[in-house]
N, C-alpha and C positions, 0 to 999 in steps of 0.2 A: 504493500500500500504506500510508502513512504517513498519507495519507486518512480512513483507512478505520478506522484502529486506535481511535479515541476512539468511535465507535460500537459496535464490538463490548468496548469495558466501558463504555459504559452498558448494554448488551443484556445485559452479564451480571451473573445477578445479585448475585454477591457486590459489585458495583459498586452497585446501589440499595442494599444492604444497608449498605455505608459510609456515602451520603450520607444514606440515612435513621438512622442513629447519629448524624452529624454534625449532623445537624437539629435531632433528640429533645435534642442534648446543646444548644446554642444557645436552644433554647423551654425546657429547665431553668435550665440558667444564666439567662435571663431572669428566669424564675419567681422565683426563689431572690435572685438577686442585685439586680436592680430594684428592690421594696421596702426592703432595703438602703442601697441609695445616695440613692433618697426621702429616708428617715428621715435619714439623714447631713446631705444637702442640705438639705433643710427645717430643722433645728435651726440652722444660721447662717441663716436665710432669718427678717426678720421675721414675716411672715405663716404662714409654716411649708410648705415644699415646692412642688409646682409651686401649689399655691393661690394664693401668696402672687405679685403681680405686683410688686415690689418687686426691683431687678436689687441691690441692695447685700447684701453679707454682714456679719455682724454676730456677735458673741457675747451678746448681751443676752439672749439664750433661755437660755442656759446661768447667768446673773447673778441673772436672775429667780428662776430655780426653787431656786437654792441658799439667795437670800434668803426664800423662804418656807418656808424649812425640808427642803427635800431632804437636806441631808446628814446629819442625824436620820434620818431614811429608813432611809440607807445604812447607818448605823449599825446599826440595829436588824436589819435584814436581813443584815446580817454573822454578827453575834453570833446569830440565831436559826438561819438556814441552818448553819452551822459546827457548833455547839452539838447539833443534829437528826443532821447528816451524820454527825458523829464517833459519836456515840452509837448510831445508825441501823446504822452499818457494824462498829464493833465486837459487837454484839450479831445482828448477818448473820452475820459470820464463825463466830463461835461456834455457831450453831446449825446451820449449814450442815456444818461441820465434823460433827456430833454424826449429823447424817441422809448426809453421805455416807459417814460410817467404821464407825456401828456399825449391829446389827439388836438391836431393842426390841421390844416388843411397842406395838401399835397407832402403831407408827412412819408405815406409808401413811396412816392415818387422820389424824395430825397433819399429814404433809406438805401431803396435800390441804387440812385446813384452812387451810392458812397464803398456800395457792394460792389459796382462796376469798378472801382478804385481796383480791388482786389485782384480782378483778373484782366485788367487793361495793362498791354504790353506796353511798359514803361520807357525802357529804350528807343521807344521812338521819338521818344521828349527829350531827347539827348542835345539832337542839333538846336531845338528851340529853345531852352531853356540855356543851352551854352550862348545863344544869342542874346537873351533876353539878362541875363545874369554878366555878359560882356559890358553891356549898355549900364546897367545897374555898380558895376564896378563890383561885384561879387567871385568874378575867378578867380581862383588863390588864396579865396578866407573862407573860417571858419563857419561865417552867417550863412553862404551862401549851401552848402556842406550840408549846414544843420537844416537848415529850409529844406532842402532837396529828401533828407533820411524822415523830414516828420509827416512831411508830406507823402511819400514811401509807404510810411507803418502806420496812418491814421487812419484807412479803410478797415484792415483787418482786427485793428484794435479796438475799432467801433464795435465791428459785426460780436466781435466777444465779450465786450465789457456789456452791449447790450444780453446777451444771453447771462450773463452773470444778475445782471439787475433785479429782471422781469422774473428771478426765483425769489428776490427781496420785498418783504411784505411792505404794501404802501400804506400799513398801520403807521410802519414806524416813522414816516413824513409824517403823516396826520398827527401823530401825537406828539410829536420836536416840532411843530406847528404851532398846534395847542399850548404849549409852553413857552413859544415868543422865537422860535427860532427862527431865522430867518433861508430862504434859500438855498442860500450860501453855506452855511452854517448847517443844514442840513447835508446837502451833499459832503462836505470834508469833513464834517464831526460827526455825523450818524453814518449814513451809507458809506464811507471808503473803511472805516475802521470793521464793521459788519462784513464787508465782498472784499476783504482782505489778500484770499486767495486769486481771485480775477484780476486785481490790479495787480498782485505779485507775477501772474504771470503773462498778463499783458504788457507791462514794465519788461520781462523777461524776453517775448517775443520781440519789442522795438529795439532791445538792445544787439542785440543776436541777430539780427539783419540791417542793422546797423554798420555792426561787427565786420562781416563777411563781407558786405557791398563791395565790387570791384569797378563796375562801368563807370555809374557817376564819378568815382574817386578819382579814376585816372582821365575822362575828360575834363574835370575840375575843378584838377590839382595838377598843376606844372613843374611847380618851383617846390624841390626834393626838401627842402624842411618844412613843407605843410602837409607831405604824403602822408596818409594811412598807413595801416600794419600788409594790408594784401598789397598794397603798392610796393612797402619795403620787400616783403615778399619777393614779387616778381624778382627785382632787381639781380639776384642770386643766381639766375637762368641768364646766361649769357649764349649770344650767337652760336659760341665754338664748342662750349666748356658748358659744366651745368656743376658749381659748388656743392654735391650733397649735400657735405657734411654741414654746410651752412646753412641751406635749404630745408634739413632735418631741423637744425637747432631754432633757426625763426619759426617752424611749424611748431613746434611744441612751445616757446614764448607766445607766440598769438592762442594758442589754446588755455596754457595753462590760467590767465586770467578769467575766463569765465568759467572754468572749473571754482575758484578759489571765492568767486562773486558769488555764485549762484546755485552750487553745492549747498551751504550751510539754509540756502531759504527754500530748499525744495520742501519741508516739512510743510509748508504754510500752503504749498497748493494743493488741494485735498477736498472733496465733495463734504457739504456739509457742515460748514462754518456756522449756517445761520440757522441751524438745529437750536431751539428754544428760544432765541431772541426773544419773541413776542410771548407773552404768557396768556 
């Protein structure tokens, strides 16, 4: 009998069903995590990853790219991402609020357009907006930068902060109402502290395509100490020659900040914040 047992669960099938979970989940984690460790590994590696046949580990990939001006980079990518995100999500919340509390006239009509924001190819606003931003004296700075990323992420941050809302009970207006509260004072002292989770991760979402942005950055941004982190990037890729080992060390610099940002506040995004609120 004791035989016999391990055949009848492989025969059954909730038994394939685990090992093929099991599986799927090992060829993800691969997927996922391999590249990864490449990129990790390659950046001490002089040659840059398994490319590189070189058994010694090294920091000079990391020495190099700083000396040629990476942390410029960084810089700029800070202050432009931030600057975009803050702006981005204050101006989501607001609007979101305004489409899930009230009824206006040609309110679906707006919605939808702001939805069309989402799937309207961007790129093609490349040469206009370098004209119009020419004229404006905007190539080469930060405003120009930040206008372009808020405008970017204020479709989708809409379409989400609205779905975040319209689960938030519109007692709780009525009653910060009743008590003298004003608007204003409702939106930022009642509702963003409640939908905690949605702004956290709508904050998340503007920064993170912020982050990565390559077209806008590089039509502009000209002049090499106002580039971003994908611009410095590029740079590493030359005609002849292709720096790995440099190429590994800025890829794991541009990551590792939003690992270290946005790790510690994954907790917060989570169904079900506003379980009891209202009693």
């Amino acid at each position: 009998m004791t035989a016999t047992a391990p055949s009848r669960h492989w025969r059954d099938p909730g038994g394939w069903q685990f090992v093929l979970a099991v599986v799927l989940t090992i060829v993800t984690l691969f997927v996922l995590v391999y590249p990864a460790i490449y990129v990790l590994v390659g950046s001490f590696r002089p040659g840059g990853g398994l490319l590189s046949t070189a058994e010694t580990f090294t920091i000079r990939n990391y020495v190099r790219i700083f000396q040629a001006g990476f942390g410029r980079f960084i810089l700029n990518s800070v202050v432009i991402c931030v600057a975009a995100t803050v702006v981005s999500t204050v101006l989501s919340v607001m609007a979101a609020y305004v489409f899930s509390r009230f009824e206006f006239r040609a309110k679906r009509t707006l919605f939808t357009g702001i939805l069309f924001g989402q799937v309207f190819p961007w790129i093609v606003l490349i040469n206009p907006l370098f004209v119009a931003f020419a004229a404006m004296h905007l190539i080469n700075s930060y405003v120009g930068m930040i206008l372009t990323y808020t405008a970017f992420t204020i479709p989708f941050s809409v379409y989400m902060l609205v779905g975040y809302l319209v689960t938030v009970p519109k007692s709780l207006d009525e009653a910060a109402i009743i008590d003298g509260a004003s608007r204003w004072q409702v939106i930022w002292l009642i509702i963003c502290p409640v939908m905690l989770p949605g702004f956290v991760a709508t904050a998340t979402y503007a920064f993170l395509l912020s982050w990565t942005e390559y077209l806008f950055a590089l039509a502009f941004l000209t002049q090499t100490d106002l580039k971003t982190l994908p611009l410095g990037l590029y740079q590493f890729f030359g005609d002849d020659y292709v720096d790995w080992g440099a190429v590994m060390a800025a890829s794991v610099v541009t990551t590792l900040p939003v690992f270290l940002l946005f790790l510690p506040i994954q907790g917060w995004i989570s169904p079900g914040r506003i379980a009891g609120a209202v009693k």
